[in-house]
N, C-alpha and C positions, 0 to 999 in steps of 0.2 A: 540840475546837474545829473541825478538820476536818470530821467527820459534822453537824456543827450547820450548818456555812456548807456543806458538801454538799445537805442538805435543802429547807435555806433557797432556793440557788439553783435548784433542781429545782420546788420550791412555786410561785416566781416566774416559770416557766417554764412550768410549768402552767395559772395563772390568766393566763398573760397569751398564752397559744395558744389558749384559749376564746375570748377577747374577741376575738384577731382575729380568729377562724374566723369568729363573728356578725359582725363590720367586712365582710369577705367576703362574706356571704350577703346583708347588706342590699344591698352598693355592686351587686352581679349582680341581683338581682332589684328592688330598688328599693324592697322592702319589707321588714319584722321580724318580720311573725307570718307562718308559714307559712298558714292559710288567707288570708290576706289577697292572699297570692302566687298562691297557685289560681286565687282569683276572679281579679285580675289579667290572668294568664297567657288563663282562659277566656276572656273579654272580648276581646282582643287578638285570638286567636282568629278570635271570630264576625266581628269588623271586619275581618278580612285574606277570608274566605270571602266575603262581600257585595261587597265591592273587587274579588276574583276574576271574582263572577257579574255585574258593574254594565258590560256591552258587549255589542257584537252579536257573537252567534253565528250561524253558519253548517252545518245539519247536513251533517253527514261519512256517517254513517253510519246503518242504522236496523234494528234487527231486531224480528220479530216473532213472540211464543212465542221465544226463543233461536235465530233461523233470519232470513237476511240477508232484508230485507225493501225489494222495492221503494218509492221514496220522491218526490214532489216536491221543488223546491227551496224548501227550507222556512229562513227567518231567524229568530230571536227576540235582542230585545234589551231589557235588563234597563236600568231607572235607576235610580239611588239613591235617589231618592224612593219608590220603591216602586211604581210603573209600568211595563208592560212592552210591548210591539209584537208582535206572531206573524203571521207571513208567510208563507203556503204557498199557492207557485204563484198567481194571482190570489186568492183571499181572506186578509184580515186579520182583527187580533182584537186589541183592545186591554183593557186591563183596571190590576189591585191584581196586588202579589206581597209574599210576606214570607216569612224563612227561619222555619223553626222548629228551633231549636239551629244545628247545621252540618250538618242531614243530610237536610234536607227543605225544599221549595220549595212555599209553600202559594199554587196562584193563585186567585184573586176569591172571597177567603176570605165565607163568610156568606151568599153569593149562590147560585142554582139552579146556576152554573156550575163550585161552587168545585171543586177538584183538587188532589191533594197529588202530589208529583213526588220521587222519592226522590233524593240526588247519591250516586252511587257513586262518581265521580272527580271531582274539581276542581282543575285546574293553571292554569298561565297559558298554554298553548297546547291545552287539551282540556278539557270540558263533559260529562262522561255521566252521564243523568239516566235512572230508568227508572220506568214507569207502569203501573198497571192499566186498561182501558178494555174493557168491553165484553165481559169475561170474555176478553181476550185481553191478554200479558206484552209490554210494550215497553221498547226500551231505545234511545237517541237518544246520539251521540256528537257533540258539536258540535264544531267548531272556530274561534278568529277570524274574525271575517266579512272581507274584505279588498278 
């Protein structure tokens, strides 16, 4: 009788450590299927990066070919709607902007102008974005405009 109600209770101990472990994963991630959690998570993601880039920046810094590059005072300011400002020194330039994934800044996509801008860093006090132009490697460090 002992071994029977040992088993018993071990059985019940088992199926009922399952069900909370899944109780657990859903309550944390808010979802049950794991890809469903992915997309989720991705998503989340792309929104917090766009939120990051949606202000004005102010270049910090700028090199060219990997070698410190003199620079005008140059602004760029991104808005949520997918419009953006560019400010260097007396001229501007306004335009379209859209990320592609989190790792790419596509501006006046479609047009003679368009440009893909790669983000190497995105925080909430720093912007590094880097380009090709002209057969020459750039790379722009922004910071808060203030």
């Amino acid at each position: 009788m002992k071994l029977y109600t040992f088993i018993l209770f071990f059985i019940l101990i088992f199926l009922n450590s399952k069900s909370y472990l899944q109780e657990i994963d859903t309550v944390k991630t808010g979802q049950s299927n794991t890809q469903d959690t992915i997309s989720a998570q991705t998503k989340v993601v792309t929104v917090a990066v766009k939120d990051l880039i949606c202000r004005k920046w102010t270049l910090k810094e700028s090199l060219k070919n990997n070698k410190r590059d003199d620079f005008d005072k140059t602004i760029i300011e991104f808005f949520p709607d997918g419009k953006y400002n560019y400010i260097e020194e007396d001229d501007s330039e306004n335009g379209v902007w859209e990320l592609k994934g989190d790792t790419e800044i596509i501006f006046d996509k479609g047009t003679k102008d368009e440009e893909t801008w790669a983000i190497k860093k995105i925080e909430p006090e720093v912007l590094v974005l880097n380009f090709k132009d002209e057969g020459n490697y750039y790379e722009y460090r922004f910071i808060p405009f203030r």
